[in-house]
C-alpha positions as CSV (number, residue, x, y, z in Angstrom):
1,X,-98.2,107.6,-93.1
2,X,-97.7,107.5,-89.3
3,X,-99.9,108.7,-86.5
4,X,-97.8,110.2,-83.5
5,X,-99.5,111.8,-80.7
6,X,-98.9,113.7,-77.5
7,X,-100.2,116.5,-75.6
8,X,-99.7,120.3,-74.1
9,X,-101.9,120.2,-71.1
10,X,-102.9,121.7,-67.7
11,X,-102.0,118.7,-65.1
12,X,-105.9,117.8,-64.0
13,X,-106.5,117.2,-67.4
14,X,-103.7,114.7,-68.3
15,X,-104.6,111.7,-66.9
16,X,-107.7,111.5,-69.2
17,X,-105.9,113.2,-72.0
18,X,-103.4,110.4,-72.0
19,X,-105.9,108.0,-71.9
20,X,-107.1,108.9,-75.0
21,X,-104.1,109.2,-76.9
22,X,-102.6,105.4,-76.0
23,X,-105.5,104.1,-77.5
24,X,-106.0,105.8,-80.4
25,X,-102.8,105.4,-81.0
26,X,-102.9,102.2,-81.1
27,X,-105.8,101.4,-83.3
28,X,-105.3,103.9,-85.6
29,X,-102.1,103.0,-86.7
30,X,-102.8,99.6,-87.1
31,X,-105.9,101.1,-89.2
32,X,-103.2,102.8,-91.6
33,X,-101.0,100.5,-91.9
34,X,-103.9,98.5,-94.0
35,X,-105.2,101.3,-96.0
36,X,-104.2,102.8,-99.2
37,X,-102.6,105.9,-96.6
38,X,-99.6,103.1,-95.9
39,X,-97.1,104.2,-98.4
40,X,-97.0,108.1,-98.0
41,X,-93.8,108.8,-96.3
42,X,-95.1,111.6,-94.0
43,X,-96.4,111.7,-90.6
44,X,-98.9,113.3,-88.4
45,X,-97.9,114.4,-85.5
46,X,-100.5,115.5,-82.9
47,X,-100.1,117.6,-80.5
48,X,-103.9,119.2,-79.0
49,X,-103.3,121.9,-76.5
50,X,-105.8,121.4,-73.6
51,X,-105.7,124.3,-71.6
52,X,-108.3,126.3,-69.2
53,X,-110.6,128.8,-70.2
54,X,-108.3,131.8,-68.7
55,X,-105.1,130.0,-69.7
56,X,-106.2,129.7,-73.2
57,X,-104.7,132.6,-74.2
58,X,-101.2,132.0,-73.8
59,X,-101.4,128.9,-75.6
60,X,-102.5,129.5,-79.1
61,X,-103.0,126.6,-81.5
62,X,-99.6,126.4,-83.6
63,X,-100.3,123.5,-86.2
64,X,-97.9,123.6,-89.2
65,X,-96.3,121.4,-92.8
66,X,-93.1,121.2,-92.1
67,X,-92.0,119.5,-95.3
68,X,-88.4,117.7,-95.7
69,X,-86.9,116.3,-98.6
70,X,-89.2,113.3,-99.4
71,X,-90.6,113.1,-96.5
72,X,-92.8,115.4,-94.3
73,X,-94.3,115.8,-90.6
74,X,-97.9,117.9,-90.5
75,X,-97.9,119.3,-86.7
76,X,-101.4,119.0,-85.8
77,X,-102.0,121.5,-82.6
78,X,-105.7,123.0,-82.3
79,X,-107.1,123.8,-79.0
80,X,-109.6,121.3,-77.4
81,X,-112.2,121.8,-74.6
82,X,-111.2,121.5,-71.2
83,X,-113.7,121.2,-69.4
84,X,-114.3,118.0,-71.5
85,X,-111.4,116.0,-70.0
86,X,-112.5,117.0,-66.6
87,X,-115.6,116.9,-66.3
88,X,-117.4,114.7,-69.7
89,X,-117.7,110.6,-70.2
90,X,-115.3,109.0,-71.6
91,X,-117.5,108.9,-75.3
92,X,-117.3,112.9,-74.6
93,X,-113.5,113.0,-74.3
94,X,-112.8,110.4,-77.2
95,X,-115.2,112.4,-79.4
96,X,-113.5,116.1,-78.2
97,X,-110.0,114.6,-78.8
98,X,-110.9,113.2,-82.6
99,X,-112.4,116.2,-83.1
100,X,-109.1,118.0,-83.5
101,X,-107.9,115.8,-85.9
102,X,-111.0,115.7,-88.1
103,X,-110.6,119.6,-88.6
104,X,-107.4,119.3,-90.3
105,X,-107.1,116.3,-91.7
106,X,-106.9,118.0,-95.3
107,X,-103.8,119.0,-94.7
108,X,-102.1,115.8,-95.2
109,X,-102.4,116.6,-98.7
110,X,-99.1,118.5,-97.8
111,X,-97.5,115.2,-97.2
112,X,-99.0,114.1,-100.9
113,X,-102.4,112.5,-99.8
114,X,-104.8,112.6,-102.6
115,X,-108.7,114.2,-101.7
116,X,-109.7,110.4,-101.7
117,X,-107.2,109.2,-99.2
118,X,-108.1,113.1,-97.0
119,X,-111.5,111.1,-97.0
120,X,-110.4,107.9,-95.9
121,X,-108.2,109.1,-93.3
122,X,-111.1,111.0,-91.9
123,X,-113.2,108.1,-92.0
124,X,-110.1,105.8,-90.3
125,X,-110.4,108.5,-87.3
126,X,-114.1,108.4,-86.9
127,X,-114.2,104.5,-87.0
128,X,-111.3,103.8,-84.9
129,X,-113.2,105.9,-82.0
130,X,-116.3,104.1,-82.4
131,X,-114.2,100.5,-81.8
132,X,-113.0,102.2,-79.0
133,X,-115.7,103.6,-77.3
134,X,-118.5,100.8,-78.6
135,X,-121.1,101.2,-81.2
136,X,-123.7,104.5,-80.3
137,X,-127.2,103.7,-79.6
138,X,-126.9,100.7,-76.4
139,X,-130.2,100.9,-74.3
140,X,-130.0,102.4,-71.1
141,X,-130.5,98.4,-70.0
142,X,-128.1,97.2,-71.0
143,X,-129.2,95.1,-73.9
144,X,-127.8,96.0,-77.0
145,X,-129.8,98.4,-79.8
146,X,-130.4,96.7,-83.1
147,X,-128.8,98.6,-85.8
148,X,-131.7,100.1,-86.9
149,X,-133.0,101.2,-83.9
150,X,-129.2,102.9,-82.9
151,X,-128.9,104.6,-86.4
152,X,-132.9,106.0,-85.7
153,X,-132.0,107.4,-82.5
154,X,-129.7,109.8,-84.3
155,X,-131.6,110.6,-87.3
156,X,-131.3,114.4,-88.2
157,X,-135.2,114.7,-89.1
158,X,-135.3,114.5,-85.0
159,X,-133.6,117.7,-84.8
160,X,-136.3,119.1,-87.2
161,X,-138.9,117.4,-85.1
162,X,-137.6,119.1,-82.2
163,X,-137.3,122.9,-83.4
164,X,-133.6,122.7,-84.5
165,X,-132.5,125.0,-87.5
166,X,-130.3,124.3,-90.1
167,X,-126.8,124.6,-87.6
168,X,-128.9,121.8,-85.2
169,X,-129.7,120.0,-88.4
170,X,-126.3,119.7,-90.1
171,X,-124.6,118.7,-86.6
172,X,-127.1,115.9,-86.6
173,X,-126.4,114.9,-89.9
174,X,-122.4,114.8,-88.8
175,X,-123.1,112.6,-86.1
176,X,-125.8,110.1,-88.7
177,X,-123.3,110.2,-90.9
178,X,-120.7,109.0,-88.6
179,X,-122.6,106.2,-86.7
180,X,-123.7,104.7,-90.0
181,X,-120.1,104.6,-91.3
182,X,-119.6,102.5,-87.9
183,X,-122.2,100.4,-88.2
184,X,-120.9,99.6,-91.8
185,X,-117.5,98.9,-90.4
186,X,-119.1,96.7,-88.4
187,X,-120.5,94.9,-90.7
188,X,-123.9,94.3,-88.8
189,X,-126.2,96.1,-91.2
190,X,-128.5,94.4,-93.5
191,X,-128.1,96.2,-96.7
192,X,-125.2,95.1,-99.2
193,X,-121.9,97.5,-98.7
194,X,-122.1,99.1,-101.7
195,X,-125.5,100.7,-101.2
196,X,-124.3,101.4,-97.8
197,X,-121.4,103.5,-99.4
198,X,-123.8,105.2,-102.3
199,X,-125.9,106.4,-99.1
200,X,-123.1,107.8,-97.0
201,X,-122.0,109.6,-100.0
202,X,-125.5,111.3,-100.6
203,X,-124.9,112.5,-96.9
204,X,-121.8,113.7,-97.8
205,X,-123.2,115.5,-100.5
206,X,-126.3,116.8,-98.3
207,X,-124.0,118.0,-96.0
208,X,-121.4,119.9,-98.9
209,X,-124.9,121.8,-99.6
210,X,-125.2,123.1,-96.8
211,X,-121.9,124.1,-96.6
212,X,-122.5,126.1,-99.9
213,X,-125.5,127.6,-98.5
214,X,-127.9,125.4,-99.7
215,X,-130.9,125.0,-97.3
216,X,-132.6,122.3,-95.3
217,X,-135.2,120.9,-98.2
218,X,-132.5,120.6,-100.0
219,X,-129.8,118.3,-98.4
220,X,-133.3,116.3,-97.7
221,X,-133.9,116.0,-100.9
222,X,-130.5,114.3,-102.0
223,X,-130.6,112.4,-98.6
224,X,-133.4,110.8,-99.8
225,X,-132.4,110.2,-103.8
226,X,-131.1,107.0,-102.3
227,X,-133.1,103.7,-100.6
228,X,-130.5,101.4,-99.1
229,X,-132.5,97.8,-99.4
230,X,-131.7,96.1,-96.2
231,X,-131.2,98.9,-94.0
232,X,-135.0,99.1,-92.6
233,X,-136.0,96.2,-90.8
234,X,-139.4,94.4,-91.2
């Protein structure tokens, strides 16, 4: 499968926009061309409309399968935030611009991916804008955050801590969830991959009950079915 992007944009917007795009593009088709994704003879072609607020309007998302014998092209076209590629960080544009393809990356099964390669595409995406933005959790200093101590800054028990609900909650999760999958990519944690990858799927399955309507204590409760030697220090 091959990763094609470009964009439908108001002008102020583009030079960010673009910026984006050229280097995603970059590493995350070298990403697929190693993974089990490599074969399908389909592409995704992404096309994010990034309009104003009062534009908006006349520039409805169109995304669409357009299959062809053997072959097919997914046209990926949500809407994105604005404001985001005018006004955010760079880590606030990459994140906004991956954020369109995360919501419909299950539709390359339409181009034959299987549930497991949906997953590992979506996990492609989320790793290929950590390489590109650097690994979350960097002091203010300077001086780089151990593992630990980046992965703690983002724990989703802080959102409890802090009066968050279940919405504040899950979106914390999201973001744990995606760092640690980073980290693990990285290979700088302690703990042996395979726990790693038992743990990030009891967060995937935390986060499936609360999708079902399961509550807080809950997804905890899974969350915590698994101990990761390695991953605490001390």
């Amino acid at each position: 499968m091959e990763f094609w992007a470009s964009t439908e944009c108001f002008r102020p917007a583009a030079q960010a926009v673009t910026h984006c795009r050229r280097l995603l593009e970059e590493h995350l088709n070298k990403a697929l061309a190693g993974s089990s994704l490599a074969p399908l003879k389909g592409k995704f072609r992404y096309v994010p409309i990034i309009m104003p607020l009062e534009m908006a309007a006349n520039y409805p998302p169109r995304s669409k399968l357009r299959k062809k014998e053997g072959d097919g092209v997914y046209d990926c076209a949500p809407q994105l935030d604005y404001e985001t590629f005018i006004k955010g960080s760079f880590e606030q544009q990459m994140e906004e611009y991956t954020r369109g393809i995360l919501l419909e990356a299950s539709q390359i099964t339409g181009l034959g991916a299987s549930l497991d390669q949906v997953k590992e595409f979506e996990d492609l995406v989320i790793t290929a804008r950590f390489q590109i933005t650097g690994q979350p959790g960097a002091a203010e200093s300077g001086a780089p955050a151990s593992p630990f101590d980046a992965l703690m800054e983002l724990s989703p028990i802080t959102a409890l801590s802090e009066g968050g609900g279940p919405e504040e909650f899950r979106a914390a999760l999201t973001k744990f969830r995606e760092a640690l999958l980073a980290h693990r990519s990285a290979g700088d944690l302690k703990a042996p991959p395979e726990f790693t990858d038992r743990y990030l799927g009891s967060l995937d399955e935390a986060l499936r009950t609360l999708d079902e309507g399961g509550d807080v204590e809950a997804a905890l409760e899974i969350m915590n079915s698994v101990e990761i030697p390695g991953l605490r220090e001390g």
